[in-house]
C-alpha positions, 0 to 999 in steps of 0.5 A: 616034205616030199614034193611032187616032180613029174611033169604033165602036158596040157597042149592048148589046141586040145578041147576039153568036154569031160564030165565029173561026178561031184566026188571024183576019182583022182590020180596022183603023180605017182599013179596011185588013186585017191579020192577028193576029201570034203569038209563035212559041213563045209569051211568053218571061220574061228575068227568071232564076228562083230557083225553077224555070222556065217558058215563059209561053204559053197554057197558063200558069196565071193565080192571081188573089187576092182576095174573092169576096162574094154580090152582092144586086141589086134587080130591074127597076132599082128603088131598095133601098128599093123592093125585095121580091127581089133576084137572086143572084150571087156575084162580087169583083174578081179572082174575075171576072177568073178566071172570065174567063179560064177563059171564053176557054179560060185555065188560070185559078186562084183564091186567097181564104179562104172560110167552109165552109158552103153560101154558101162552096160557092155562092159557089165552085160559081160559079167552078169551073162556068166552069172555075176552080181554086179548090183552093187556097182556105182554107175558114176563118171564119164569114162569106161578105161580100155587097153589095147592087148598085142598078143606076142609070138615065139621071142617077141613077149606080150603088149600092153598100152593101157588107155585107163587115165581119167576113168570112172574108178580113176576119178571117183572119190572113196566116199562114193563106196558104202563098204557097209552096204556093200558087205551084206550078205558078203563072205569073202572078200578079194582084191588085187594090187591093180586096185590100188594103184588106179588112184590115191582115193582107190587105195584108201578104198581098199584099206577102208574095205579091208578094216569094215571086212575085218570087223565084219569077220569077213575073209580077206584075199588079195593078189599082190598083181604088181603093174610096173605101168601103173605105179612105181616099186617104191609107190607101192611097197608103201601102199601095199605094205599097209594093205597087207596086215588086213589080209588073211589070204595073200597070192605072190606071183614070180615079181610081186613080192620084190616090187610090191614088198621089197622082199629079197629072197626070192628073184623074181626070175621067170626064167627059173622060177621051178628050179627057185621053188623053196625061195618061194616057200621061203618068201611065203613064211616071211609074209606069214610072220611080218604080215600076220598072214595065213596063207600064201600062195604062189603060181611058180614058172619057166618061161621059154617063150610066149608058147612055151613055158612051165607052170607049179603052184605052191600053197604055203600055211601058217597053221595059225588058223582054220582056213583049211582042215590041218593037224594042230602041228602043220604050221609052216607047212607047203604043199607043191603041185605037179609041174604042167608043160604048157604050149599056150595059146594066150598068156593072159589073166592065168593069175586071175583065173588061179585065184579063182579056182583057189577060192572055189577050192577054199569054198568047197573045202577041199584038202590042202593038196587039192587046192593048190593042184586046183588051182593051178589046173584052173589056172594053166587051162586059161592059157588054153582060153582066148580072151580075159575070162577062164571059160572053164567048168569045174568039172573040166579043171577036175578033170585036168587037176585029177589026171595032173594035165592028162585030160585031154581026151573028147567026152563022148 
């Protein structure tokens, strides 16, 4: 399979306001044009369903579950130690992947257990803004979690201290998650290692999540997300690993598979991620054939600096499923997208927003290599975005996908 190689430059100061009609023109890396292919009827599920039945389409209901926390950070990229104020956000793995979606136009809906006070109210006012349906958050417990994020400069990485012990999810019991309730009407449903690792009771919540989404033939997607602050390698390749059998759609980023699953054929590195690119496919059939996964999916990078860095997508399919539109011979196949020489000015949440932009692709039925170039176009675009939430449009993730990180000139 022929990969693409070229480079293409995004630069973070640049504002992107192009408008795309619905079938737009593309360009691949070779210069040649072509036109983003649809389902016809949208992305129809083989797998039979127990309990009701739906055609996925762009009008499915995404339900993400998760922590939603007050993120304090420092201005002006001054130290904790240095700061007088911090902004305020409100944020949290699959929080941002649903604001996401909303944000391109998605039926996007959000699970948590939240306190009922005015930081429960802040913290959820930031999701239904954009569009999000929280309505089937549980409003119990004392304390909404918060992190203080210390954005970095040239060598000097990202911080993060996270203050999220004790919290309302911390502390709830899985009981108090109705997950038959909360499937109606649901489609997909998504997750992230970050779940889990918040407490025992959360685990088992997922695991109870993912065996009533999987009678209800629900699709299943989750982020491994490792959080080496939250949980230890050991502590989580035993909870993931019994996660992982349940779930169609799996997102490995650069560490998660040898700290989440203890997979050894890919290093991790995020230094020479690009130039590893086939350990990752690699890692990506292993999966496929241990956990009776789909798909995998991989946000592969350079990193130079907290500036500077490189950033590829790869999609990998099993071809033991219809989750996207193949030959009856395409399993084992990878698609690669193009590398996007990034100057970032935030380097955080690019992951949620990857699968945010995934889903989006995997609703709308796009074709295999539009997914992964979607998704990694949405995804280096939140590098551009102060903040947790990728405040970007379809139509400006188009535009970027279609010109492979050209879309830089002002709409006028």
């Amino acid at each position: 399979m022929k990969e693409k190689k070229p480079l293409a430059t995004v630069f973070s100061n640049t504002i992107l306001r192009i408008s795309w009609e619905n079938d737009f023109p593309m360009v691949d890396t070779m210069g040649n044009r072509f036109i983003n292919k649809r389902l016809p009827t949208g992305l129809a599920r083989a797998r039979s369903k127990k309990k009701g039945s739906a055609t996925m389409d762009k009008k499915s209901c995404v339900l993400t579950f998760g922590e939603i926390m007050m993120r304090l950070s420092p201005k002006n990229n001054l130290r904790i130690e240095q700061a007088v104020e911090f902004d305020v956000r409100y944020g949290g793995a699959e929080a941002n992947t649903a604001l996401s979606l909303a944000y391109q136009g998605d039926n996007a809906a959000y699970v948590s257990v939240v306190p009922a006070n005015r930081l429960g109210d802040c913290a959820l006012r930031s999701l239904v803004a954009y569009g999000v349906d929280t309505s089937r958050v549980v409003r119990d417990g004392d304390r909404l979690g918060s992190y203080v994020f210390e954005v970095g400069a040239s060598v000097r990485g990202n911080g993060c201290v996270y203050d999220r012990k004790y919290s309302a999810i911390n502390m709830a019991s899985h009981a108090a998650l109705n997950w038959d309730s909360i499937f109606e009407g649901v489609d997909v449903f998504y997750f992230s290692g970050v779940t889990p690792a918040v407490s025992q009771e959360m685990a088992i919540a997922c695991k109870e999540a993912l065996a009533c989404a999987r009678e209800r033939g629900i699709l299943t997607v989750c982020d491994l997300n490792y959080r080496g602050k939250m949980w230890s390698p050991e502590r989580a390749q035993q909870v993931m690993r019994e996660l992982l059998p349940l779930v169609d759609v799996c997102i490995a980023n650069d560490e998660d598979a040898p700290s989440a699953l203890g997979m050894t054929c890919v290093s991790g590195s995020l230094d020479n991620g690009i130039d590893e690119r086939m350990d990752y496919v690699e890692m990506a059939r292993q999966i496929c054939e241990e956990f009776g996964c789909k798909e995998v999916l991989s946000v592969i990078r350079n990193i130079k600096s907290v500036e500077d860095s490189q950033w590829m997508g790869m999609l990998y399919r099993a071809g033991n499923d219809n989750l996207l539109p193949a030959p009856a011979d395409s399993a084992g196949e990878y698609f690669f997208s193009p590398v996007y020489d990034m100057h970032v000015l935030e380097g955080v949440a690019a992951g949620d927003a990857f699968s945010g932009a995934y889903l989006h692709a995997l609703l709308h039925g796009y074709d295999p290599q539009d997914v992964i170039d979607y998704a990694i176009a949405g995804s280096v675009l939140k590098l551009t975005v102060r903040g947790d939430s990728n405040l970007v449009t379809e139509a400006e993730i188009k535009a970027v996908a279609a010109s492979a990180g050209g879309g830089t000139r002002v709409a006028r």
